[in-house]
PLY file of the C-alpha trace (Angstrom):
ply
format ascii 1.0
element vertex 268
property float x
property float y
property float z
element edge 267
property int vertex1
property int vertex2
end_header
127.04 139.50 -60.97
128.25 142.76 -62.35
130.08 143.16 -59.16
132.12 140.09 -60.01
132.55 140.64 -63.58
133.97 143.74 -63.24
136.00 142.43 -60.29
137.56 139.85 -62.67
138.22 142.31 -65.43
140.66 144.05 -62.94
142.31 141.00 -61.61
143.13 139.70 -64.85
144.87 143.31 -65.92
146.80 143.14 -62.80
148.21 139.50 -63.66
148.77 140.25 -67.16
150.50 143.22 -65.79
152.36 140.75 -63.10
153.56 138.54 -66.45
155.20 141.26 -67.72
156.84 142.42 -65.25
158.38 138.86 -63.50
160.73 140.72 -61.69
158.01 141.21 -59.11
157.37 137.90 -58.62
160.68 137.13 -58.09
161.25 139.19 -55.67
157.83 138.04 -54.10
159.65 134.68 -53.49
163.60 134.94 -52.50
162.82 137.30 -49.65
160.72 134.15 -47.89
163.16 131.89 -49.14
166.02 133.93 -47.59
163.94 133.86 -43.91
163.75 129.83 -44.63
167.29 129.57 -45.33
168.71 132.18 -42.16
165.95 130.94 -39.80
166.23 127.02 -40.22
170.34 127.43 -40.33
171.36 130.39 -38.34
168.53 129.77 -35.48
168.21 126.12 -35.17
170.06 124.90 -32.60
169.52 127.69 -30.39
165.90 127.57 -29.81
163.88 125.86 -27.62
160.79 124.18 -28.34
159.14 121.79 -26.34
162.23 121.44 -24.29
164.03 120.38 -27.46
166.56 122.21 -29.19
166.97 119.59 -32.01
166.94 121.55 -35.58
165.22 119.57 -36.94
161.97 120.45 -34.55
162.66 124.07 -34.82
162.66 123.55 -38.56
158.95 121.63 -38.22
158.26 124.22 -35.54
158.87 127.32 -37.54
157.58 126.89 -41.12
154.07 127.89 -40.52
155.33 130.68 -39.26
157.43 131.55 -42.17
154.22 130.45 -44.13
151.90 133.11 -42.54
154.60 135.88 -42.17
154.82 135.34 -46.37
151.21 135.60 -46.93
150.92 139.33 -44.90
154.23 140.62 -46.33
151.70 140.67 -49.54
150.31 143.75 -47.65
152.89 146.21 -48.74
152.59 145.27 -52.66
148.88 145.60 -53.07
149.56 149.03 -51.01
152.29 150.23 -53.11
150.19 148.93 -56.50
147.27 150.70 -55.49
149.22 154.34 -54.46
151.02 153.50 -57.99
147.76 153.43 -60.24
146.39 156.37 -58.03
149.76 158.44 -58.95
149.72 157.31 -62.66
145.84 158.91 -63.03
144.66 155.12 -63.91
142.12 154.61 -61.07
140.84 158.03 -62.53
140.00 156.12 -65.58
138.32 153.28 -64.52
136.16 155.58 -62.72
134.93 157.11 -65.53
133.61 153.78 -66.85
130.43 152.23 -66.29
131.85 149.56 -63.57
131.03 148.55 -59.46
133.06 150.93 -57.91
134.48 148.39 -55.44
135.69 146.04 -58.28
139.45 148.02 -58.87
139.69 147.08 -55.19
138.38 143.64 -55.54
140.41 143.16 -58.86
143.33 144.25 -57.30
143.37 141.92 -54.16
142.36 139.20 -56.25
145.59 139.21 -58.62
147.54 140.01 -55.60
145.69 136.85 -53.81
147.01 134.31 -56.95
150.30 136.00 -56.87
150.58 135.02 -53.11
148.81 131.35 -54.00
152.09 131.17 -56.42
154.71 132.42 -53.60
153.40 129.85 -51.33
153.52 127.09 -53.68
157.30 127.60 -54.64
158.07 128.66 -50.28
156.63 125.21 -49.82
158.78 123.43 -51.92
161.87 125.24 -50.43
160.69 124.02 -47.28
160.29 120.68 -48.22
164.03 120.57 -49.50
165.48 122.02 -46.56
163.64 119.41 -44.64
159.79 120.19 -43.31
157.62 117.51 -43.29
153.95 117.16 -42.07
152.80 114.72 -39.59
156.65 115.47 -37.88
154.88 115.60 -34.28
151.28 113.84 -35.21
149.20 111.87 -37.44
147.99 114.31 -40.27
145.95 113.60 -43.89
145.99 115.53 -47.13
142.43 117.42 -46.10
144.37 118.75 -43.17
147.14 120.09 -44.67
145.04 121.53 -47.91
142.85 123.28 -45.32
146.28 124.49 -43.06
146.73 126.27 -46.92
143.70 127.45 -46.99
143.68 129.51 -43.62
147.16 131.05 -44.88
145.57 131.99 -48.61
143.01 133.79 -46.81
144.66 135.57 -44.21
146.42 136.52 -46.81
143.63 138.24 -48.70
142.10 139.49 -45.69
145.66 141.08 -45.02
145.22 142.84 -48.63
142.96 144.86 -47.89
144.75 146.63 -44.98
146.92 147.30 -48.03
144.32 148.27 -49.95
143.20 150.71 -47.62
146.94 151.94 -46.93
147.25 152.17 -50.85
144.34 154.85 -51.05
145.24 156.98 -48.07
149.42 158.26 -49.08
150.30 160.27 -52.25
153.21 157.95 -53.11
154.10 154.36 -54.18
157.09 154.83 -51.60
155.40 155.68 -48.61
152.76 153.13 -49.23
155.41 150.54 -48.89
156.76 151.75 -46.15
153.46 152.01 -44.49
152.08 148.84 -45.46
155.30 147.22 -43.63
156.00 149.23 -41.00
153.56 147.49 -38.75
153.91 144.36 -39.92
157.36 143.49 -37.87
155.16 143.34 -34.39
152.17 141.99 -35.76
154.57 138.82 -36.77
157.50 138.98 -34.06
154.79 139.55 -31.30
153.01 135.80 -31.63
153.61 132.35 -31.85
155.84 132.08 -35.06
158.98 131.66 -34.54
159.56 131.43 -31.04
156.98 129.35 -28.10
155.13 131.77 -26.84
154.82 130.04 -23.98
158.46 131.38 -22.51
157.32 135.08 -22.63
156.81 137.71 -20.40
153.12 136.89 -19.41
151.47 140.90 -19.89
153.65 139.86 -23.47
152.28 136.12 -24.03
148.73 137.52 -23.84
149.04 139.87 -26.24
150.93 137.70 -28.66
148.02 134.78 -28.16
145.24 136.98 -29.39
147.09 137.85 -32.22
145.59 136.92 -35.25
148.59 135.92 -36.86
149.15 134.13 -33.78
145.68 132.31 -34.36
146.91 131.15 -38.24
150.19 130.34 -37.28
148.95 128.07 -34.16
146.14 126.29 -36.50
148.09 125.70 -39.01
151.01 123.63 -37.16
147.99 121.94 -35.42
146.55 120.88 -39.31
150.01 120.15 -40.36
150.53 117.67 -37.48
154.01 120.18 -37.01
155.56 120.31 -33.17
155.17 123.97 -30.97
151.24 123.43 -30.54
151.05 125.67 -27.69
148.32 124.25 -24.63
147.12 128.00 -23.45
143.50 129.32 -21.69
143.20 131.60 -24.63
140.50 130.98 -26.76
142.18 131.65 -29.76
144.61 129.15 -28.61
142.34 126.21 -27.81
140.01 126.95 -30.94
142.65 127.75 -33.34
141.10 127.48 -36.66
138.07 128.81 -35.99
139.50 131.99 -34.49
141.25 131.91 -37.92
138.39 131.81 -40.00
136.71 134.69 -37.76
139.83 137.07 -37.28
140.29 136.35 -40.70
136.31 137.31 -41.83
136.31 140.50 -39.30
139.34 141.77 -41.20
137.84 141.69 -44.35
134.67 142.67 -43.77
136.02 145.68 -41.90
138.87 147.22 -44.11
136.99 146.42 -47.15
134.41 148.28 -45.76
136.85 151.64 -45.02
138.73 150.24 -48.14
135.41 151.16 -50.65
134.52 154.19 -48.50
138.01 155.74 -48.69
137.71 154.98 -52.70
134.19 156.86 -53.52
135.86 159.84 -50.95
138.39 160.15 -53.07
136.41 159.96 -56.30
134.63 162.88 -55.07
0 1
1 2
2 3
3 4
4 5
5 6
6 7
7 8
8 9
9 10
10 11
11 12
12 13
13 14
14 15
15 16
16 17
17 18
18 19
19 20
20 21
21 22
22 23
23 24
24 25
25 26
26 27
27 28
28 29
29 30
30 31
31 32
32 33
33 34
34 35
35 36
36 37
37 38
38 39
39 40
40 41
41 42
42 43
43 44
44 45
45 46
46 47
47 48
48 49
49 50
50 51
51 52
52 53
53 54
54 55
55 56
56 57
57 58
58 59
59 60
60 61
61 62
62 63
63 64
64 65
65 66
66 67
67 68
68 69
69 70
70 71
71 72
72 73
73 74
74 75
75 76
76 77
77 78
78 79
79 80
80 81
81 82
82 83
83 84
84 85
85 86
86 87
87 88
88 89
89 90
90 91
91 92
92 93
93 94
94 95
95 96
96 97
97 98
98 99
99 100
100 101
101 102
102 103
103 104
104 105
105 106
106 107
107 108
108 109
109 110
110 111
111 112
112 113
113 114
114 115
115 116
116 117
117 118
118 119
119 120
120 121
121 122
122 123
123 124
124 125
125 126
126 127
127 128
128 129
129 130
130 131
131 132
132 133
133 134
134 135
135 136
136 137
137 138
138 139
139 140
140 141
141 142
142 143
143 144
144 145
145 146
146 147
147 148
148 149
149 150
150 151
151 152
152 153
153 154
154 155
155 156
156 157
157 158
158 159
159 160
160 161
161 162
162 163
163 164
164 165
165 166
166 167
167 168
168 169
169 170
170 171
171 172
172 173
173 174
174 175
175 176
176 177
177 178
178 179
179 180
180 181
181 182
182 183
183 184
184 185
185 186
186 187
187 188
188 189
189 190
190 191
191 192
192 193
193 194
194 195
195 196
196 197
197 198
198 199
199 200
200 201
201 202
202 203
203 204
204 205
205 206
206 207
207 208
208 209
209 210
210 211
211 212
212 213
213 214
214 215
215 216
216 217
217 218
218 219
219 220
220 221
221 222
222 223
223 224
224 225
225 226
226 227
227 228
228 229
229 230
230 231
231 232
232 233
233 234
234 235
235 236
236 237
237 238
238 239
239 240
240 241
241 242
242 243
243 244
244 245
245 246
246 247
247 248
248 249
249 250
250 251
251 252
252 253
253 254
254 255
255 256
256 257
257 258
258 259
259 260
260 261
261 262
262 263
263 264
264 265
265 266
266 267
């Protein structure tokens, strides 16, 4: 209980810091909007999916991509935040206070967790104007789509804490951004979200089907009843949203592990 108190006393610092500075919020949400906008109009009638090359299925087609891609991207701001309060001296003083030593990381992915929660809410909007709808290729109910949200939120978070751990192992607020991006490009390009991954290379295919992201991206157009549900042998293919929920647990449970243990290093 501690644990969580603590936990919460750092997440809400971080949001009152994120009210005051709206600028990074902002930010947060035209870059996803811009991918919307240059994906749905630019792409559209070039891409295949299910034989179709209708925009109007790409559009269905590629929004849970767009979705997931926008939840990870939160990677390189929790990275950069982190390297920031570890340049400034400030995670210096909260460890000289009587507090859970993994609640600044918990605090901190938290806040960047209902910052995300926000992003999504206005990137789903967007998407709704430009013309996504659920149930486009099947039958789909509010539960579905609610829990399609809830597999992005926490991929998300789990996502976090690779920035976490990026945050605590530069010197600089610039490099962590850098870092926590960098690797991000084939993690997202190299799956299922915004092309079928069905018309790759096969050594190519298989790598992009046990992708996590892959995984998200794949349950959640199967929750939102959205076209470009992909029939594969991969497991994480034909059990989407539990390989979700378990890429999505191993990835927390891991780098919050290295996360904490980098931490009390450096505190040492």
């Amino acid at each position: 209980m501690s644990m969580v108190a603590d936990s919460l006393v750092i997440a809400r610092r971080n949001l009152i810091r994120m009210t005051r500075i709206p600028e990074m919020v902002l930010f947060g949400v035209i870059q996803p909007v811009m991918f919307v906008v240059l994906f749905t109009y630019v792409f559209g009638g070039s891409m295949s999916i299910g034989g179709s090359t209708d925009p109007d299925v790409y559009k269905n087609f590629l929004m849970a991509g767009i979705f997931a891609q926008t939840v990870t991207f939160a990677t390189a701001g929790s990275a950069a935040g982190i390297a920031d309060d570890m340049q400034k001296g400030l995670v210096d003083r909260f460890r000289s206070l009587p507090m859970a030593r993994g609640a600044v990381l918990t605090g901190r992915t938290v806040a960047d967790l209902v910052q995300t929660c926000i992003t999504l809410t206005v990137l789903a909007i967007v998407a709704l104007i430009v013309g996504w709808r659920t149930g486009s290729a099947e039958p789909t109910n509010v539960g579905r789509v609610l829990g399609a949200f809830g597999l992005l939120l926490l991929l998300g978070y789990a996502f976090t804490w690779i920035g976490a751990l990026i945050g605590l192992a530069v010197r600089t607020p610039e490099a962590a951004t850098s870092g926590g991006i960098i690797w991000l490009f084939p993690v997202t390009f190299i799956s299922n979200a915004f092309v079928d991954s069905s018309q790759m290379t096969p050594w190519l295919r298989h790598i992009a089907e046990w992708n996590p992201f892959s995984a998200t991206v794949q349950a959640c157009r199967e929750l939102f009843g959205n076209p470009g549900v992909v029939q594969s042998d991969a497991w994480p293919m034909q059990h989407p949203v539990w390989a979700s929920l378990i890429w999505s647990a191993v990835i927390v449970a891991t780098f919050r592990t290295l996360a904490v243990r980098k931490y009390r290093a450096a505190e040492g």
